[in-house]
C-alpha positions as CSV (number, residue, x, y, z in Angstrom):
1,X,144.8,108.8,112.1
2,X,144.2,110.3,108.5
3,X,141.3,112.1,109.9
4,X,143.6,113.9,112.3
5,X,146.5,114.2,109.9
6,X,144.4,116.4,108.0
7,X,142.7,117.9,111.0
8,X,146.3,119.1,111.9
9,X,147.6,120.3,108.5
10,X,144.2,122.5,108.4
11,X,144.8,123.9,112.0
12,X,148.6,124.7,110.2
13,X,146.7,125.9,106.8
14,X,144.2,128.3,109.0
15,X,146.6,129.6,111.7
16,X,150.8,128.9,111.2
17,X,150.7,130.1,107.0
18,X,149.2,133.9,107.8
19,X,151.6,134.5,110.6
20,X,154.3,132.9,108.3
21,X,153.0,135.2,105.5
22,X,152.9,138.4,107.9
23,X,156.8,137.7,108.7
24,X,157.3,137.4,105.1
25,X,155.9,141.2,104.4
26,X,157.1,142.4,107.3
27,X,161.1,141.1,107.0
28,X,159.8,142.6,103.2
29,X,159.3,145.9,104.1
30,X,162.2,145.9,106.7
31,X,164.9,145.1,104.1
32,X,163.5,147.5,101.7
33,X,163.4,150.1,104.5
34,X,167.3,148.9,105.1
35,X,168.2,149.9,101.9
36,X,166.6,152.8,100.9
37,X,168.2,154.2,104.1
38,X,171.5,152.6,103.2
39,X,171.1,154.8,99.9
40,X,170.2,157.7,101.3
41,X,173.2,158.2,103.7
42,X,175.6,156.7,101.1
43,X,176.8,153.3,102.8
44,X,177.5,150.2,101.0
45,X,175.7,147.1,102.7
46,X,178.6,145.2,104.2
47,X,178.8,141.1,104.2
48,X,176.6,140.7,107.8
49,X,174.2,142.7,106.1
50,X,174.3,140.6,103.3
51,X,174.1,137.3,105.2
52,X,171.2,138.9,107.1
53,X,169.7,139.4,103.5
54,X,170.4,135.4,102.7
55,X,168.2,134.3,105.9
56,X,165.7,136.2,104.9
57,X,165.2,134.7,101.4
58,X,165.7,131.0,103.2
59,X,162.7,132.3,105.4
60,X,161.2,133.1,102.5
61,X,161.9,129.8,100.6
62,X,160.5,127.7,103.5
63,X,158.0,130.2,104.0
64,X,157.0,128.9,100.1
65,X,157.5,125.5,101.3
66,X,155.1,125.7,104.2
67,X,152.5,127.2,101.9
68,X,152.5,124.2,99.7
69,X,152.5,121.5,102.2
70,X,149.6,123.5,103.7
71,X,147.4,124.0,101.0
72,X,148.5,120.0,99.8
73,X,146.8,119.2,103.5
74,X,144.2,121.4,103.1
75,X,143.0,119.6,99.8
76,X,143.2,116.3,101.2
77,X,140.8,117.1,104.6
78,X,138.2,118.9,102.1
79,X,138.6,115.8,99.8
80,X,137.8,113.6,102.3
81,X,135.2,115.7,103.7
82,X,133.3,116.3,100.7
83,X,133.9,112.5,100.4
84,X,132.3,111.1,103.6
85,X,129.0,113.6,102.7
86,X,128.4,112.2,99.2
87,X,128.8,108.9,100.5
88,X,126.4,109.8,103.7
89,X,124.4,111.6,100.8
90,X,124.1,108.5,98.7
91,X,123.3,106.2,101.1
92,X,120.0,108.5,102.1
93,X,119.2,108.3,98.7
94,X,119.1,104.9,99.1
95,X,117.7,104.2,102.1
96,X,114.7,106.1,100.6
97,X,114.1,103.3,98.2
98,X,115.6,100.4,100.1
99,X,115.7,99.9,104.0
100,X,118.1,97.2,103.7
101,X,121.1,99.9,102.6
102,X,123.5,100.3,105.3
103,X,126.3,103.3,104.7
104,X,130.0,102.3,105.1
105,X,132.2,103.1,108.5
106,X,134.0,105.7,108.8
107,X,135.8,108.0,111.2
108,X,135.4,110.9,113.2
109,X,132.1,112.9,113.4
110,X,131.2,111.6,110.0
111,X,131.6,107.9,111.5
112,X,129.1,108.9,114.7
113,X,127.0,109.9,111.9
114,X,127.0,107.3,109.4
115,X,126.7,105.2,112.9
116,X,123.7,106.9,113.7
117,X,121.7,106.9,109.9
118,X,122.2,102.8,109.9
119,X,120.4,102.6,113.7
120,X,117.8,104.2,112.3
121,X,117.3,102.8,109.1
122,X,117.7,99.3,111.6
123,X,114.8,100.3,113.7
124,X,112.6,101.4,110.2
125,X,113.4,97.8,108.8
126,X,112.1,96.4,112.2
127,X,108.9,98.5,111.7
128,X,108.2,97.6,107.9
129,X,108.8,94.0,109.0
130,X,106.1,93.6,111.7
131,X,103.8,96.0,109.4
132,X,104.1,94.2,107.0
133,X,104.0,90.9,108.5
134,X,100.7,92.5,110.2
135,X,99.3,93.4,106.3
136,X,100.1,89.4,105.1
137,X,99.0,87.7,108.0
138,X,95.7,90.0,108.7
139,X,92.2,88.3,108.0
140,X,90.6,91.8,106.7
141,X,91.2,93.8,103.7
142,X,93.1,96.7,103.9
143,X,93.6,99.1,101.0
144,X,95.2,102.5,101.1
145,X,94.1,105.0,97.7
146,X,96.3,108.3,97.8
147,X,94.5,112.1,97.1
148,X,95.2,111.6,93.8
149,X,93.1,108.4,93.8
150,X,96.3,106.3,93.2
151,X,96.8,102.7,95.2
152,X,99.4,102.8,97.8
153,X,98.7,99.6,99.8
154,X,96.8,96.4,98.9
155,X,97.1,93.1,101.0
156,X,96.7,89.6,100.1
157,X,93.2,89.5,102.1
158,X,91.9,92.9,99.7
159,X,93.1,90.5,96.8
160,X,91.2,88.0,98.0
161,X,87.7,89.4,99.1
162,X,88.0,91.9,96.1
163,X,89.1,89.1,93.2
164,X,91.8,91.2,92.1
165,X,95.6,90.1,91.9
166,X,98.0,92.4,94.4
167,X,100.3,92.9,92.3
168,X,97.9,93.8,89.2
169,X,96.2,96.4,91.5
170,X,99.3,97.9,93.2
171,X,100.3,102.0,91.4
172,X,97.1,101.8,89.6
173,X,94.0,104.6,90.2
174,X,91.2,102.8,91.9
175,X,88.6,103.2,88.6
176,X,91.2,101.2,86.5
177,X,92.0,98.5,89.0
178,X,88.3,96.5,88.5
179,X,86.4,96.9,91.9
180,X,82.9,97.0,92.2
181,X,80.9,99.9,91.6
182,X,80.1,100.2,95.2
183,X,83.4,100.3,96.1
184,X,84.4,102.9,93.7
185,X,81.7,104.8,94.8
186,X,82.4,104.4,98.4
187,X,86.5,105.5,97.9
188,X,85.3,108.6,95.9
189,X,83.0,110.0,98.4
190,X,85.5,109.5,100.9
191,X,88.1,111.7,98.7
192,X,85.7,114.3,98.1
193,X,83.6,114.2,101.4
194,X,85.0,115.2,104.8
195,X,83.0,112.2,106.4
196,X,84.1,108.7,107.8
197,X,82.1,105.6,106.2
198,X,80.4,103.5,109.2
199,X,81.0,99.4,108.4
200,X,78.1,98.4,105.6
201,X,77.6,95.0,105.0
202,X,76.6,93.9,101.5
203,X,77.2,91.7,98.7
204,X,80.4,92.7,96.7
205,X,80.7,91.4,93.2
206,X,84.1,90.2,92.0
207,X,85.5,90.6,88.4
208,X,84.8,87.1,87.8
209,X,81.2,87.6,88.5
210,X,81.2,86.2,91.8
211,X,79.9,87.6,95.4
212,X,80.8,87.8,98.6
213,X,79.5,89.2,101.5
214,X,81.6,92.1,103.3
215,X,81.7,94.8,105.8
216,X,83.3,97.9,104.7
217,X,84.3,100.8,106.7
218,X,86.0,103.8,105.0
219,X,87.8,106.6,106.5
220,X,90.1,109.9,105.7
221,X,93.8,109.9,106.0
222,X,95.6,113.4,106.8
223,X,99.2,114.7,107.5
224,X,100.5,116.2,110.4
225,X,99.6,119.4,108.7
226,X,95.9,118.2,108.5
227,X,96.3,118.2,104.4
228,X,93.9,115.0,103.3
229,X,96.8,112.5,102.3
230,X,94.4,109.3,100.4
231,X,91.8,107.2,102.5
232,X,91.8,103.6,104.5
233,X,89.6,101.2,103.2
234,X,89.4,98.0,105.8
235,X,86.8,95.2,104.6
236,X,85.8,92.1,106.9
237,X,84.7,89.2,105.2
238,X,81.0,88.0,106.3
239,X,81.3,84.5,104.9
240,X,81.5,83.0,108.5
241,X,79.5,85.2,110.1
242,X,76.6,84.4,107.5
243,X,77.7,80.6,107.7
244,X,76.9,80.7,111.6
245,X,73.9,82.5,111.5
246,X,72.8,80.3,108.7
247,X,73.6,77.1,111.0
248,X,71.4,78.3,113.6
249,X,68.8,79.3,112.0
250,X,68.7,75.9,110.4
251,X,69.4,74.0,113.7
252,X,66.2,76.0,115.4
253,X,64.2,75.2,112.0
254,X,65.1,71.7,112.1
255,X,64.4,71.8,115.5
256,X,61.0,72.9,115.4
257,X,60.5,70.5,112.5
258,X,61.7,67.6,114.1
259,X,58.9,68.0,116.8
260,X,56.0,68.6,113.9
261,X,57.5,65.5,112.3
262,X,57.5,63.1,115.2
263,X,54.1,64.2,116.5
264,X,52.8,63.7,112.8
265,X,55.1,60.2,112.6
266,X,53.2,59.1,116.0
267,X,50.1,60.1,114.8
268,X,50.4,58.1,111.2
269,X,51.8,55.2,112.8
270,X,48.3,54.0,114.6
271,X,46.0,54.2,112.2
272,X,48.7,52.5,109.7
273,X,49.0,49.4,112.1
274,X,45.3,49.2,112.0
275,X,44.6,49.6,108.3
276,X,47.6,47.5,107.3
277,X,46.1,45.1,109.7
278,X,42.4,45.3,108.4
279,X,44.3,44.6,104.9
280,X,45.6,41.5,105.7
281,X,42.3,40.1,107.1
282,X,40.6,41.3,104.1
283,X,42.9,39.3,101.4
284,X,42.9,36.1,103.6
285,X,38.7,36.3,103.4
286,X,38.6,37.1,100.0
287,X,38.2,34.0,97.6
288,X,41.5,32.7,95.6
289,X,41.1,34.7,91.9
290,X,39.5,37.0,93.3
291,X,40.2,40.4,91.3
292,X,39.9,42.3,94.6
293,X,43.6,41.0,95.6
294,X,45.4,43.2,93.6
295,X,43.5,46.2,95.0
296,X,44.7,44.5,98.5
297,X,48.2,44.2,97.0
298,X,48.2,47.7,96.1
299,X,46.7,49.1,99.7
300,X,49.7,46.7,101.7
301,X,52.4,48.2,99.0
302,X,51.7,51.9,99.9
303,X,51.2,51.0,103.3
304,X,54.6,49.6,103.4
305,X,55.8,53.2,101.6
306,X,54.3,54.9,104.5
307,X,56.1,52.8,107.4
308,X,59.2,53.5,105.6
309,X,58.5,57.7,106.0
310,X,57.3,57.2,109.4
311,X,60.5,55.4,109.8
312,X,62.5,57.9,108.3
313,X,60.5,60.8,110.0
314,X,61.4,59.3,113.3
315,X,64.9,59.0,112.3
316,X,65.5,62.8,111.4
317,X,63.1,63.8,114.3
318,X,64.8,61.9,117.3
319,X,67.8,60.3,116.2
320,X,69.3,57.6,118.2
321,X,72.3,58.2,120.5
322,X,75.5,58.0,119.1
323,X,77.8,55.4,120.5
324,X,81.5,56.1,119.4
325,X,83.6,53.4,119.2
326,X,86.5,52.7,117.1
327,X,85.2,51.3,113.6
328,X,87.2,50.2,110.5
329,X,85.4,52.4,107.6
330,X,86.7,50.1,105.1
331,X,84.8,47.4,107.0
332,X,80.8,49.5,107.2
333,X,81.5,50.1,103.1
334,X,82.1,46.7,102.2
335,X,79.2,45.7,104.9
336,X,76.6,48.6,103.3
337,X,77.9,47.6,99.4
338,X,76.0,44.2,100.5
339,X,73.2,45.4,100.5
340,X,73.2,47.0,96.8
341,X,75.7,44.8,95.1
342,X,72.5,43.1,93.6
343,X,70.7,46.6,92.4
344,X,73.8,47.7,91.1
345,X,74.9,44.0,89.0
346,X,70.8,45.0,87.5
347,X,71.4,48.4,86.7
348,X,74.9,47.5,84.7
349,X,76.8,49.9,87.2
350,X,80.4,48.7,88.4
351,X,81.7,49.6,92.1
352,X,85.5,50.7,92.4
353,X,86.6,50.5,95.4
354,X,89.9,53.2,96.1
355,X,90.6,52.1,100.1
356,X,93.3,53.8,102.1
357,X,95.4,52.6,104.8
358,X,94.5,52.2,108.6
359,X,91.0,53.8,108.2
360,X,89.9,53.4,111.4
361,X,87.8,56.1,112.8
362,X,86.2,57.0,116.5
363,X,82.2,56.5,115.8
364,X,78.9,54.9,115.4
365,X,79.1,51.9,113.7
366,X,75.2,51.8,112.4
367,X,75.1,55.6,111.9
368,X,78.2,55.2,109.4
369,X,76.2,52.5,107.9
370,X,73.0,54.4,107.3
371,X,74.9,57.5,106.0
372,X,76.7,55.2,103.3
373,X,73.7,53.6,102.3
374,X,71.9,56.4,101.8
375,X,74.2,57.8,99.9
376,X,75.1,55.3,97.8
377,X,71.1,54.5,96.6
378,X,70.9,58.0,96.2
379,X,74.7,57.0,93.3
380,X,72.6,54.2,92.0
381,X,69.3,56.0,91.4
382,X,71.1,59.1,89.7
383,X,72.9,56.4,86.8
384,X,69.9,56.1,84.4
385,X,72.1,54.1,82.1
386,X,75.5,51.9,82.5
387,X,78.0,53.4,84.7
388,X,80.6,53.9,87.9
389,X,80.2,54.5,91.5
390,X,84.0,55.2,93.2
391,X,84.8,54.8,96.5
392,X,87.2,55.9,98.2
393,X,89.6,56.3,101.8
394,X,92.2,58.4,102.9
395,X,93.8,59.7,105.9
396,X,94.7,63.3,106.3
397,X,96.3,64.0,109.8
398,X,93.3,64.3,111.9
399,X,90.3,63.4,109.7
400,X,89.2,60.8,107.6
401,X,87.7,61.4,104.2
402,X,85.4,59.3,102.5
403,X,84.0,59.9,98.8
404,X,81.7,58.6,96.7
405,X,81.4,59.8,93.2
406,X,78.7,58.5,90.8
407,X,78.5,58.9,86.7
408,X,75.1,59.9,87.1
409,X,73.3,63.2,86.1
410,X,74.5,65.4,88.6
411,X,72.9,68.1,90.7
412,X,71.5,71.2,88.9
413,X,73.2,74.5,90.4
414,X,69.8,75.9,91.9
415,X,69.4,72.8,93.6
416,X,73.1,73.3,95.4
417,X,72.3,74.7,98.8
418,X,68.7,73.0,99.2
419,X,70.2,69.7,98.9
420,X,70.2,69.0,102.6
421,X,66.9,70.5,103.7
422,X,64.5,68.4,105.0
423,X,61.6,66.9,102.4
424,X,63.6,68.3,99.4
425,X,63.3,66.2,96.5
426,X,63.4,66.0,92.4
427,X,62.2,62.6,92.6
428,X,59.0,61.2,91.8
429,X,59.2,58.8,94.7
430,X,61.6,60.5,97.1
431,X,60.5,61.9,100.9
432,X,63.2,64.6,101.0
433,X,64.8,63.1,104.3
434,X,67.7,60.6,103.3
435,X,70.5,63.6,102.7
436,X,68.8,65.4,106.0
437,X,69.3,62.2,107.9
438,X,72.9,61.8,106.2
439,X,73.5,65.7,107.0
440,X,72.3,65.2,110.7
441,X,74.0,62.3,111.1
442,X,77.6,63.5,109.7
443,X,76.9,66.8,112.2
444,X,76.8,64.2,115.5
445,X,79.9,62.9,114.6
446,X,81.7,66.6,114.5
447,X,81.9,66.1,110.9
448,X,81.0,67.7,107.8
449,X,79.9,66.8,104.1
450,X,80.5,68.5,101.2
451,X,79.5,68.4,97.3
452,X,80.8,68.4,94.1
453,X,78.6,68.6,90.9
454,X,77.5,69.8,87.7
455,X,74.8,68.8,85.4
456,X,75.6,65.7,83.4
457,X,79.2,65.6,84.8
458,X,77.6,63.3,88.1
459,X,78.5,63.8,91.9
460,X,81.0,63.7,94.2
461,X,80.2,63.3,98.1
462,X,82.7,64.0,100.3
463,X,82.5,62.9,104.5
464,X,84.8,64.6,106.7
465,X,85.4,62.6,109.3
466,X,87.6,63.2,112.7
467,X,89.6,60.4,114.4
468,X,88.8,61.3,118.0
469,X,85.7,62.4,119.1
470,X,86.4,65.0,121.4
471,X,84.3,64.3,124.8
């Protein structure tokens, strides 16, 4: 209603005052004309002529009037004009730094406008949302550098491939923000080259001093006008890739050496039976004090040593099929700590036991038993003085997790990834296979094992264990 208020005293301001203001010059002129002819013949204006002269000034006087409510009408439609366009103006302004403003209602056209300005600052804040929901969630890198080398855009997986907080990296140039040399390199051929980078896998170093493997592919960004606007950088990170490729190329290594190993095992295990055999007939023949024993001693000893690697070559070669079942892990630890309890009350080292609740797991009750063992002897030979082994259970949702930890020496970092691998060893005495068969072992169950050392500081062996065996 105030918008046509004002729309109404314009149309009065713009069309009613100038016609009102032409009968004011024209009844003007007349009455001057009335009187200079009144002079001229030498007649005295009589009292209608007078009365004629007092409507005319009341014209005038409203006239006056009209003028002022006019021009009062006038002011308030261009106040309120010029009001609704700064407040349209300022809520562009900012929109431009924040989608979430929204620009009051008003009425009229400037309301259908207003009306129109928050629709589309609605469907904008849609947009950002999924783009940015699309940046957070996205498992590659993305990174956007403007011409003047400037960065625009930096999600959480650039952060994480590149080592470099998002929000320490966001409005700085890309030479201050602490990426590799090969990235730098790569972004500023891009912003002085008209060419698009192809993916290149390589080994990015972090800040920190750590690497990861990436694929990187670089290309030019331009406006509609085809002026170069900054460059898109998108890296994929390798690590699973490499992990995969690594796993088979270990499972068709291990394969290959299985085969050498139990044709070798096969082989051994023949002319051991005999020679153990011969050994035995030997020391019963030979007289009682007869020096010659110990040299028979010795021969059965290291014949023993070599049944137990034929034993444990078979193992890793041709493992036994798994038959899942459910088993109480709490049970196969006490049941394996048996078989060490002595060893361990020798060597002065204590056994804590951590169990969890309702550790009951879908698997194969010897194969459990020879992974623990394993791992444990490997606990007790790494204590070369008093000291702990902890064990523990838990149960995380799906999985079961069991850990061992030891007070021992620890694992030297160069030793980290070779741990596993077949006939690997820093022992005097060791064959290399008990962590294979352990690693193998873990694998048939769906599982997976993982490590935790440093030199001096001892180890920590984790099993990953599911409840169900799927199949």
């Amino acid at each position: 209603m105030r918008y046509r208020f004002s729309l109404i005293l314009a149309i009065f301001l713009l069309v009613v005052i100038p016609i009102f203001v032409t009968g004011f010059f024209s009844m003007q002129t007349a009455d001057k004309a009335l009187q200079l002819t009144a002079l001229q013949a030498g007649v005295s204006l009589g009292p209608n002529d007078m009365q004629v002269q007092r409507l005319r000034e009341n014209v005038i006087y409203l006239l006056i009037i009209g003028t002022v409510v006019s021009l009062t009408g006038a002011g308030i439609f261009v106040s309120e004009l010029a009001g609704s366009v700064q407040t349209i103006q300022r809520g562009l302004d900012d929109l431009g730094h924040n989608l979430v403003t929204t620009i009051r209602p008003m009425h009229g056209v400037m309301g259908e406008i207003s009306a129109s300005i928050n629709r589309m600052a609605s469907r904008l804040r849609e947009a950002q949302t999924h783009r940015d929901a699309l940046l957070v969630n996205s498992p590659n890198g993305i990174i956007t550098v403007d011409e003047t080398g400037k960065i625009v855009l930096f999600n959480p997986a650039a952060a994480f491939l590149t080592g470099i907080e998002q929000t320490a990296a966001l409005s700085l140039n890309y030479l201050q923000a602490g990426f590799s040399e090969s990235l730098q390199t790569l972004i500023q051929t891009l912003l002085r080259q008209e060419e698009t980078v192809q993916a290149k896998e390589s080994l990015y170093t972090r800040p920190d001093g750590t690497s990861i493997a990436m694929a990187v592919t670089g290309s030019r960004l331009f406006d509609m006008q085809n002026r170069l606007i900054g460059v898109l950088l998108v890296m994929i990170d390798l690590r699973e890739k490499r992990l995969l490729e690594e796993q088979v190329l270990r499972a068709s290594r291990l394969a290959a050496l299985g085969e050498l190993a139990s044709g070798v095992a096969h082989e051994i295990r023949n002319p051991l039976t005999a020679v153990k055999g011969y050994t035995q007939l030997l020391d019963e023949e030979l007289p009682a004090g007869d020096e010659k024993h110990e040299y028979t001693s010795v021969i059965e000893k290291e014949v023993r040593r070599l049944d137990r690697l034929v034993q444990e070559l078979l193992a890793f070669a041709r493992p036994a099929a798994s038959r899942f079942q459910p088993v109480d892990l709490n049970a196969a630890i006490d049941e394996t700590l048996v078989l060490i309890d002595n060893r361990a009350l020798r060597e002065h080292i204590d056994l804590i036991k951590d169990f969890g609740q309702n550790i009951v797991a879908e698997a194969d009750r010897e194969q459990i038993k020879q992974i623990l063992l394993n791992l444990l002897l490997n606990a007790v030979q790494a204590i070369t003085a008093q000291g702990t082994i902890y064990l523990s259970t838990r149960r995380y949702e799906a999985e079961i997790i069991v850990r061992i930890v030891d007070s021992g020496k620890g694992i030297a970092p160069e030793h980290m990834e070779e741990l596993f691998n077949p006939f690997f060893t820093t022992k005097e005495q060791g064959t290399g296979l008990g962590l294979a068969i352990v690693h193998q072992l873990v694998e048939l169950h769906h599982g997976h094992i993982q490590v935790h050392s440093a030199p001096q500081r001892g180890a920590a062996f984790e099993i990953h264990l599911p409840l169900r065996q799927n199949g």
